[in-house]
N, C-alpha and C positions, 0 to 999 in steps of 0.2 A: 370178376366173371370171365370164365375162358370163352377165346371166340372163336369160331367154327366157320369164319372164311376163309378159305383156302388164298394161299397166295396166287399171283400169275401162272408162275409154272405149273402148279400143281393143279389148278382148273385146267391148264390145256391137258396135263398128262391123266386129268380123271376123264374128258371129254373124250380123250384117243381111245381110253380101256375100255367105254361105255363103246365106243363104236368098234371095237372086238372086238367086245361082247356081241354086239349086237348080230352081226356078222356071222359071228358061228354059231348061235341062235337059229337066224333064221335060212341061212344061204347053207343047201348040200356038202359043197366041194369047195372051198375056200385057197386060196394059196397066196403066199408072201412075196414080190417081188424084192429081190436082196442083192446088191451090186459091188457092196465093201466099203460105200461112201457113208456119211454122216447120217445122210435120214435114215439111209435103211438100217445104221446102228441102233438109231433111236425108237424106230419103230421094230426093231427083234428085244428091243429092252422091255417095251411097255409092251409087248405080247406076252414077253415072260411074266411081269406084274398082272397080265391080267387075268393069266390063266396056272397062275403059283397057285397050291405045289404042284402041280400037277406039267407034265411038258407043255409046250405046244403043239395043237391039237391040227396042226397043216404041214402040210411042206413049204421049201423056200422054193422060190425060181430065178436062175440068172439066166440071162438072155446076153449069153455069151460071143460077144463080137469079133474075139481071134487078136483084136486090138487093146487087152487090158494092159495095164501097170503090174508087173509081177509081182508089187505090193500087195497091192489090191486081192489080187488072188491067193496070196499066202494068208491072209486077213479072213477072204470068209471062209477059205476050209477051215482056218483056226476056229470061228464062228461055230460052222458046223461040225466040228468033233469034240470040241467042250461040252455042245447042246444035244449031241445025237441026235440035230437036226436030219431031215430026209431033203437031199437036196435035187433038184431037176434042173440038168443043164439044158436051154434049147443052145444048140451052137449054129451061128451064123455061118463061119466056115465049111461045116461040114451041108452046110444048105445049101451053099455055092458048090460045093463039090456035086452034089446029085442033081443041080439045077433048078432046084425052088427060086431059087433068086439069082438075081447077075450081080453082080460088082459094077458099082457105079464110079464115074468119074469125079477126081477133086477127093478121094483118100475118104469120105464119109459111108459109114456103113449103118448110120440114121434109120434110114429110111426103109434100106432092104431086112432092117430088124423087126418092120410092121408082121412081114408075114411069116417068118419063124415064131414070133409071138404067138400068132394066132394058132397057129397050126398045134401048138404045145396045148396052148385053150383048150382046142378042140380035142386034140390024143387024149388029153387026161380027165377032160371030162371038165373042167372048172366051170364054175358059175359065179363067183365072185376073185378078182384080183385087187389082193392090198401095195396101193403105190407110196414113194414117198413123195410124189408131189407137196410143193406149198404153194398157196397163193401170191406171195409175194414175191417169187422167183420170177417170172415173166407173165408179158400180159394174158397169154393163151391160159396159162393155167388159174389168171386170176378169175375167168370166166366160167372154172368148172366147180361143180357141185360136191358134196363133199362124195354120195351112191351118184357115178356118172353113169348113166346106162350105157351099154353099146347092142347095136345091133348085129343081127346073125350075121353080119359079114364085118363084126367087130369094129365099126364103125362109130363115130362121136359127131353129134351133130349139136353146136351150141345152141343153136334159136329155138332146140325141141328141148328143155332139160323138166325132171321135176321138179317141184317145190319140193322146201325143206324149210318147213317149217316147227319152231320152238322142238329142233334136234326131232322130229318127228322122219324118219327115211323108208323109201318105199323100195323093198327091195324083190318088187316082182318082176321075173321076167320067166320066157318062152321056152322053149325046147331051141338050142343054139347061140342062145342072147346071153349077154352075162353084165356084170356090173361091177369096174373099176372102185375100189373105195381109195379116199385118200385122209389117213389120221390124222397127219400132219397139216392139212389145208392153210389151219387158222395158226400157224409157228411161222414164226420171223425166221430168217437164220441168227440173226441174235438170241431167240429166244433154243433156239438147238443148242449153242454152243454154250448158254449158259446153263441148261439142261446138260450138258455134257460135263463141263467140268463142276457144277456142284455134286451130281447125284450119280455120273456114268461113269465116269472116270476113263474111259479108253477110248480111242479111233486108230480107224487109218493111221500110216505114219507121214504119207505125204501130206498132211493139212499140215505140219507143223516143219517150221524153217529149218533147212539145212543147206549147207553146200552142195551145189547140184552143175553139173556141166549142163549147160542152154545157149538156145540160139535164139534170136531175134528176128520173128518173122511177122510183116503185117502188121505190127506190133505191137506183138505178142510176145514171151517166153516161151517157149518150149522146152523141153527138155530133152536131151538128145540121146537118142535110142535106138533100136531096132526100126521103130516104125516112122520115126523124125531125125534123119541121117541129115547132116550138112549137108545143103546143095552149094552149088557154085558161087562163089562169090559172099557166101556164109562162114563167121568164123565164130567157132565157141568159146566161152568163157564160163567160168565158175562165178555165179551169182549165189546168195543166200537167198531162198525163195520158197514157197509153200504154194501147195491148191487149195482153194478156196471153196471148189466142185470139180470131183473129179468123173470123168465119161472118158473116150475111146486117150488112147495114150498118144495119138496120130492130130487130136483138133483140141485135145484140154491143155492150157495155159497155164503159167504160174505167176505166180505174183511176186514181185521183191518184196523180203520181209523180213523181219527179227523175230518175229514171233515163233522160239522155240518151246514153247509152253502152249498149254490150253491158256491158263490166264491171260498170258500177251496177245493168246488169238482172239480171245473173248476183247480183249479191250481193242485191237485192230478192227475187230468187226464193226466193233460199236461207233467208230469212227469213218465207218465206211461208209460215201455217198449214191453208190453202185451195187446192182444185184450181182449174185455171184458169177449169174448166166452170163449177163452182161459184160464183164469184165474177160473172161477166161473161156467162153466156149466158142469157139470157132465154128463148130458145126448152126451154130443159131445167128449166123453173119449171112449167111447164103442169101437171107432175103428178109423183110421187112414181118412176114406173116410165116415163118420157117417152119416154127413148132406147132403154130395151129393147125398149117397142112398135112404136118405128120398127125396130129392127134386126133382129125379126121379119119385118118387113114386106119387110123387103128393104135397109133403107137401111145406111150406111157403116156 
């Protein structure tokens, strides 16, 4: 007798396409947040699954901080000209230039990304944002829903969320309001990366080890750049090292590793006692409640 229970992966990756489904079903204006890192490969993967043969039926959005990996950016234009994806850059940089926002101190550009964010919300009209949040990435994100609502002033407040229950999601909102979803909530990062290399087969190029000139800061790795120049008293070296999660190229860390394959990452991971935040993100050091306060504020 044949059985018709889906393994692991493939319940979370039918539970992701049920919720884009659901999503462009019921929500106007819909759009993708997409950065060149792992989830958001994983979630432009199972958009295509869910909406084959047919394209995708939104645009992407990066919320461009002026501080990517020129990996990284090579990665999703490749993204987006394979897919004739429509892409909508908000740029941070050019917000600092007209005055939306200032430049803060300590090299992080977090924070001042809430209101570029929004303001792209608001020009284009969105009423639904798909994130690659996971739950088990930090604690702020373990608190959220999988439909987080936000308020007109893009706002998240955790003690007010809906119920969600038996995958039942309420996706009403206002004239201004709009609703963060996140596919991925219920995915480990083990369960991406084993998602990746049985069925995806491609990422980024910096998850996977290579010789890399770094400095030791905090420490941390860094990799030494444009935006992570040697300070004083700083001397670099070539280490063999991968990201684990990559964000601004100025506060994401590398890790020492061998792991130049998907498989060796998939089995590093699996060994890992540490979230990926945890380990490599500098910008989530600043304080004990870092990311809840951005995610208040409006951010991912």
């Amino acid at each position: 007798m044949k059985s018709h229970v889906l393994s692991h992966l493939r319940s979370l990756e039918a539970e992701s396409i049920f919720i884009f489904r659901e999503v462009a079903a019921e929500m106007q204006r819909p759009c993708l947040l997409f950065s060149g890192g792992k989830d958001s490969t994983i979630m432009l993967a199972i958009a295509r699954k869910a909406f084959a043969p047919a394209r995708i039926p939104f645009p992407i959005m990066h919320v461009d901080t002026g501080l990517n990996f020129p990996e990284v950016l090579a990665y999703r234009d490749k993204w987006v000209a394979d897919l004739g994806l429509q892409l909508i850059v908000a740029s941070v940089p050019e917000a600092i230039e007209r005055g939306l926002v200032q430049e803060e101190a300590g090299g992080s550009r977090n924070r001042i990304q809430t209101p570029v964010l929004l303001e792209a919300v608001e020009r284009h009209g969105f009423d639904a944002l798909f994130g690659g949040a996971r739950r088990d990435e930090e604690k702020a994100r373990a608190k959220e829903r999988v439909f987080s609502f936000r308020d007109e002033f893009g706002q998240w407040d955790p003690k007010n969320q809906r119920p969600e229950l038996w995958n039942l999601f309420n996706s009403r909102v206002q004239p201004g309001q709009h609703i963060r979803v996140f596919p991925l909530s219920n995915w480990t990062e083990l369960d991406v990366w084993t998602y990746i290399t049985e069925f995806e087969g491609e990422v980024a190029p910096l998850y996977l080890a290579a010789e890399r000139e770094v400095i030791e800061r905090d420490g941390m790795l860094y990799a030494v750049n444009e935006f992570t120049p040697p300070r004083n008293g700083e001397v670099p070296s070539r280490k063999k090292v991968r990201y684990r999660t990559i964000g601004d190229a100025n506060l994401t860390a590398a890790v020492e590793s061998e792991a130049d394959t998907m498989e060796k990452v998939l089995a590093a991971v699996a060994a890992a006692r540490i979230t990926e935040r945890g380990a490599t993100r500098g910008d989530d050091k600043f304080s004990e409640t870092a990311m809840e306060d951005r995610k208040r504020e409006g951010y991912f």
